[in-house]
Residue, then its C-alpha position, 0 to 999 in steps of 0.5 A: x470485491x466492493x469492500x476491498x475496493x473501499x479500503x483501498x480507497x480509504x486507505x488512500x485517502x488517509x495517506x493523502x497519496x492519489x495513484x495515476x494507475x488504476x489497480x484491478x483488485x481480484x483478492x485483499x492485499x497484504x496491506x488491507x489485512x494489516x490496515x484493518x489490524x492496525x485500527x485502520x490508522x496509519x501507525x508507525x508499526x504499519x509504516x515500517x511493515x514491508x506487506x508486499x514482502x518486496x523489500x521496502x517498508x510500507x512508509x518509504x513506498x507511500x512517500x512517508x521515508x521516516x514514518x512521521x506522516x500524521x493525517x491532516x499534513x501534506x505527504x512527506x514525499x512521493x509515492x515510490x510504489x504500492x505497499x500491496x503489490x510486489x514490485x517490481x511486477x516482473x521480478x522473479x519473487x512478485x510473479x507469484x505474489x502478484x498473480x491474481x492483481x492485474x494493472x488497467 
């Protein structure tokens, strides 16, 4: 549990995104799995993923539209979603998805 906890902060940090919600992770997101793969970097592959499978790339949910975001520079844009979790959270297809992550 501790290590997912750390890659999700990671993960943040190299995005440069902060999350107003705290998110209770009970299992490793889609998303850690293909940072991790991708050399935990923010590569144009990553950003164009849908992880979550909900229909928005991974970069347009991280405020980074057109996958040019390199560390080191502002974000391009704000934060529309989490590229981990299925949203919106009620929506029929994320019900199951999203069945063991739970908001605080």
């Amino acid at each position: 549990m501790e290590s997912m906890f750390l890659i999700h902060v990671l993960m943040l940090e190299v995005f440069g995104m902060q999350w107003d919600t705290m998110w209770k992770l009970e299992v490793e997101l889609s998303i850690h799995l293909d940072f991790v793969e991708a050399g935990e970097s923010w590569t144009q592959t990553l950003c164009s993923m849908d992880s979550d499978n909900d229909g928005r790339i991974n970069g347009f949910e991280l405020g980074d539209f057109n996958c040019s975001w390199f560390e080191g520079q502002p974000p391009m844009g704000d934060a529309t979603g989490h590229p981990g979790i299925c949203e919106p959270m009620d929506d029929p297809k994320c019900i199951e998805m999203n069945k063991d992550v739970s908001c605080r």
